[in-house]
C-alpha positions in Angstrom: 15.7 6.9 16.4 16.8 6.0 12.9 20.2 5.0 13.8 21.5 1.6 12.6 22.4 -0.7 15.3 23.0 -4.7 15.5 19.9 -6.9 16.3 21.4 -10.6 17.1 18.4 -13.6 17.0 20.2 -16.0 19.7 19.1 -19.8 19.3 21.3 -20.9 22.0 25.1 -20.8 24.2 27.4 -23.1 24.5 31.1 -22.7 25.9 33.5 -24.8 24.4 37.4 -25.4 24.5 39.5 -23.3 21.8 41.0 -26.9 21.4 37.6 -28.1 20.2 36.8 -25.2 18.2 39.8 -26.0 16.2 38.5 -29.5 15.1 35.1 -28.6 13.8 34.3 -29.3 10.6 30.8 -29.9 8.3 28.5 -32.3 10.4 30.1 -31.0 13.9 27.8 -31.3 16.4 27.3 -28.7 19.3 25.0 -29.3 22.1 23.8 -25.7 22.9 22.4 -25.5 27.4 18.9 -24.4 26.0 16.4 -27.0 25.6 14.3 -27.8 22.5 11.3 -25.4 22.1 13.1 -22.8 23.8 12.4 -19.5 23.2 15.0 -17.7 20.9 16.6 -14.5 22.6 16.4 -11.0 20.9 19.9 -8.9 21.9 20.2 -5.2 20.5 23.9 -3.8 20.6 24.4 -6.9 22.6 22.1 -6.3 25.3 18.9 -8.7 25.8 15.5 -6.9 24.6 12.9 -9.6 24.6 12.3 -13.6 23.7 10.0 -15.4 21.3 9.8 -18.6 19.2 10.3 -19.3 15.8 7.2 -18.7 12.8 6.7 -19.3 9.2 5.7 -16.6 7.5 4.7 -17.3 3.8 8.0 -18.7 2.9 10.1 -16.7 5.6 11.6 -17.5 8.9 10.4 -14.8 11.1 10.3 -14.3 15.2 7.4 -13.9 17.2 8.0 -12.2 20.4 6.0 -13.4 23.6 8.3 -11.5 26.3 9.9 -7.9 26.6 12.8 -7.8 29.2 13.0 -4.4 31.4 16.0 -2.8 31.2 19.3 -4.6 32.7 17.3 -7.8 33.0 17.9 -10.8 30.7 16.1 -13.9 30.3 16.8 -17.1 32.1 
């Protein structure tokens, strides 16, 4: 139980063209297929765990969770 593994905080997905990837630069623009206020997506070693929305607490960004995926199932 104390081995390290990656936690990734997912705001969004978008897929875009390696040609487009190429051009961006500071003030780039990506529109992402989630919709504003959507929860964020928790993925450990790459699989999806759980989802939540974003908090403030004291002066930190932190993640409230307000869904645990079972196993093999990942959020829509």
């Amino acid at each position: 139980m104390d081995v390290p593994c990656p936690v990734d905080f997912v705001l969004g997905t978008a897929t875009v063209k390696v040609r487009d990837c190429a051009q961006f630069a500071p003030n780039t623009i990506v529109k992402l297929r989630q919709q504003a206020g959507s929860d964020l997506e928790v993925r450990v070693g790459g699989v999806p765990l759980a989802s939540g929305d974003v908090v403030i607490v004291d002066d930190n960004v932190a993640l409230r969770l307000s869904r645990i995926l079972s196993p093999g199932r990942e959020t829509a």
